[in-house]
N, C-alpha and C positions, 0 to 999 in steps of 0.2 A: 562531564558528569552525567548530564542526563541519556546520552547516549550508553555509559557504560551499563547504566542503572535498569534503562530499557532491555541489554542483553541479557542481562541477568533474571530478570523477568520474564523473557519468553527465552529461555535457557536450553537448546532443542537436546531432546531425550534421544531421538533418534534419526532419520531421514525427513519424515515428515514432522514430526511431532515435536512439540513445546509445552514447558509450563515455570511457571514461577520458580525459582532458586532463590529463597528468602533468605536463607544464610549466606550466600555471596556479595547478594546485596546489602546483607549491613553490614558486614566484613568490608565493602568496598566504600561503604558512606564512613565509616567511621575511617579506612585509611584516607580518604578527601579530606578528612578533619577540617580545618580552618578555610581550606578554597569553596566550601559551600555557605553561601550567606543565610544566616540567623531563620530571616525570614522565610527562603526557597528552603531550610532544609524543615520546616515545620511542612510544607507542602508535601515536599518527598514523602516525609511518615504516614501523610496521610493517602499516598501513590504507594508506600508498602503496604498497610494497613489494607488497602484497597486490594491489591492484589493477594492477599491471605485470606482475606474474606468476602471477595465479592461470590463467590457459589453459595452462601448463605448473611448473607448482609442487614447489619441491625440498623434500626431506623437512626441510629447515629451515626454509624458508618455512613450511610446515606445522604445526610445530611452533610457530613465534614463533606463529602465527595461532590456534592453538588454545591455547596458553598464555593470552593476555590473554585470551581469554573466557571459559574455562574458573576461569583465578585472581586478572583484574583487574578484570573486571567489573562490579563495587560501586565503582569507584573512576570510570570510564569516564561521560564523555558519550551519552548515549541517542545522537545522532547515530554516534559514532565506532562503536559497537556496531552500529549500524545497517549501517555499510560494511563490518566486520570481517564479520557475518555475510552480504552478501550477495555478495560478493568471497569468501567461504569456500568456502558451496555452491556458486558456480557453480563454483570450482576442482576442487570435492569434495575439502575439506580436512577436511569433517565431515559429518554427516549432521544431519537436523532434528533428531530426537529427543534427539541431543546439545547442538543447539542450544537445542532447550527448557529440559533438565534442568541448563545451565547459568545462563540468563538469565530464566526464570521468576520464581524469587524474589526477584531484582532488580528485575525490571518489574513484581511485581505492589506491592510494596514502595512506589518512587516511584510509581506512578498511584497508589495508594489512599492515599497521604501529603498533608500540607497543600500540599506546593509540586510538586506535580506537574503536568506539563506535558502536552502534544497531543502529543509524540512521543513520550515514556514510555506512553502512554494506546494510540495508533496503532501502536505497535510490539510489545505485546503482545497486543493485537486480531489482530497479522499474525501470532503465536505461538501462537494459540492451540490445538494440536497436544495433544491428550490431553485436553484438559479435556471435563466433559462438556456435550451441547448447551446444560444450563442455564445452568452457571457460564460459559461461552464469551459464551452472551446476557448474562449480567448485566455481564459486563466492555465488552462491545459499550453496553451501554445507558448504563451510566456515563461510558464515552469521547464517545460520542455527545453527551449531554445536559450533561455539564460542560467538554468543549474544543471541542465541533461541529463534529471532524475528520471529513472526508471518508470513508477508510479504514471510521471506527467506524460511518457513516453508513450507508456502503453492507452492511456484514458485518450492522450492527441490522434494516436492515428489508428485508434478505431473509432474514434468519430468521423475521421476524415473518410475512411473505408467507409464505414454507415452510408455517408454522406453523398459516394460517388465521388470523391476528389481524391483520392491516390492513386498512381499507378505503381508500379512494381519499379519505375527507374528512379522515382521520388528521389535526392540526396538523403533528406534527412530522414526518408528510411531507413535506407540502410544502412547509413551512419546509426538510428538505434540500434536493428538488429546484428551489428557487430558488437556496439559497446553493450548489449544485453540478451547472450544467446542463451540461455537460460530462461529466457520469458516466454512461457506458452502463447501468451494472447498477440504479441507482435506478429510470433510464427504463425499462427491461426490467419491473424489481418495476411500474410502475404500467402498461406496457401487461398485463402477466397480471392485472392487477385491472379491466383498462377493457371493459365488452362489444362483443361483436364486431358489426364493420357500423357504419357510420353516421360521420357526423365527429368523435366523440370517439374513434374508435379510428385514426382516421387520424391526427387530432394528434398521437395517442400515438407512433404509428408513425413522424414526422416527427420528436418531438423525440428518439427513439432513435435514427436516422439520422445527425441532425445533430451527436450528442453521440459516437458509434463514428467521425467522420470526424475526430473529434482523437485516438483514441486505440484502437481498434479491441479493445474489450474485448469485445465479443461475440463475436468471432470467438474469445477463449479459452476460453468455456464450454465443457462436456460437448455442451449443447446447441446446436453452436453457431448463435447469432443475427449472421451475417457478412452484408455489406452486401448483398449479391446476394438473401439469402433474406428480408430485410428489406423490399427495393422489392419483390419478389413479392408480400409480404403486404398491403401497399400496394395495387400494380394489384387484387390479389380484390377489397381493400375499398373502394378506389373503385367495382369493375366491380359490386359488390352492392349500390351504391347508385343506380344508374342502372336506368329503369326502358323 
C-alpha cells in the first residue's frame, strides 16, 4: 500500500522530474478499500493532504504533519513515514533534526529487528543526521549487506572510498555496481579509484556518463561531476592517449 501510494506521489512527469498525482492516489486508496487499517488510513489522508499542500501549508496542516511523526510513528509503515517526512521538509513543516530525534529510534528498532526490511534499513541510512561517522558506516554496512538496497550501497562505499579502504577488486563492489549501473555516485567511487590515462579510465568515465543521463546525480555533489565536466575528462583522456 504504502509503496503504491509513494509512486503515485512522486508520479515522474518526465525523465527527471516528479510531482504528486493526487487523483491516482485516491483512486488507488479507495480501490485498497478494506486492506488499509482504520487507523493507518487516517495517517495516509494526512500523507495526501500533505502532499497537496505542503508549497503553502496551514498551521493545521502542520500540526496534523507533525503530530503523526512526532507521536504515531511506531505505529506507521516505513513507507508512509517516508512521505510524511519528505512532504514535510519540503513544506518546512519541520526541520531534520526534529525529524531525526523523532524517527531514529523507530528506525533504528525495525532495521536491527528479525523482520526488518530494505526500507526500514534505507530510510535510516537517509537519517543518518547526528550519528557519528562510525555508527552511520556500521548502519550503511548492515543495510548494504542484509537488503542490498541501493541508497545503503551507495552511502557504504563512499564512506569506504572517503576513508581509504576500497580498492577497485573489493567483491562487494562490484557486486553493487552490477546490481545498480545506474547510480552515478558508485560509478564516481570507482572512477576516483581507477588510474588516470589509458582505457580503464575512460570506461570508468563512460559508465558515469551513462548512469548521470538517468538521473543526473553528479551534478548534486559539492563537487560537482555534471555532464559537461565529465566529457571534458573524457576528451583529456582520450587525447593522453594518442601518441
Amino acid at each position: 500500500m504504502g509503496e503504491l501510494l509513494l509512486h503515485d506521489l512522486e508520479w515522474p512527469i518526465n525523465w527527471w522530474n516528479s510531482k504528486p498525482s493526487l487523483d491516482l492516489a485516491h483512486e488507488d486508496l479507495e480501490a485498497l478499500g478494506g486492506q488499509v487499517e482504520p487507523e493507518v488510513r487516517e495517517s495516509v489522508q494526512v500523507l495526501l493532504d500533505a502532499a497537496e499542500g505542503y508549497k503553502a501549508p496551514s498551521n493545521e496542516l502542520r500540526e496534523r504533519v507533525r503530530e503523526q511523526l512526532e507521536q504515531r510513528s511506531k505505529d506507521l509503515p516505513t513507507q508512509v513515514l517516508r512521505g510524511l517526512v519528505t512532504f514535510g521538509i519540503r513544506g518546512k513543516m519541520m526541520t531534520e533534526p526534529e525529524v531525526v530525534g523523532w524517527l531514529r529510534p523507530v528506525l533504528e528498532k525495525r532495521t536491527f529487528s528479525a523482520g526488518a526490511s530494505a526500507d526500514d534499513a534505507d530510510f535510516l541510512a537517509a537519517n543518518c543526521l547526528g550519528y557519528s561517522d562510525g555508527r552511520c558506516a556500521d548502519i550503511e554496512r548492515v543495510c548494504w549487506e542484509k537488503f542490498s538496497g541501493r541508497l545503503c550501497a551507495e552511502n557504504h562505499f563512499i564512506y569506504l572510498t572517503k576513508a581509504g579502504k576500497l580498492t577497485l577488486g573489493d567483491s562487494g563492489f562490484n557486486a553493487a555496481l552490477r546490481a545498480f549501473p545506474e547510480s552515478t555516485l558508485l560509478h564516481l567511487a570507482a572512477l576516483e579509484l581507477t588510474p588516470k590515462g589509458g582505457p580503464e579510465e575512460q570506461e570508468a568515465i563512460r559508465r558515469v556518463i551513462l548512469a548521470d543521463f538517468h538521473n543526473l546525480q553528479g551534478s548534486e555533489m559539492p563537487e560537482s561531476y555534471g555532464i559537461n565536466r565529465l566529457f571534458s575528462r573524457l576528451e583529456q583522456s582520450l587525447g593522453s592517449g594518442v601518441k
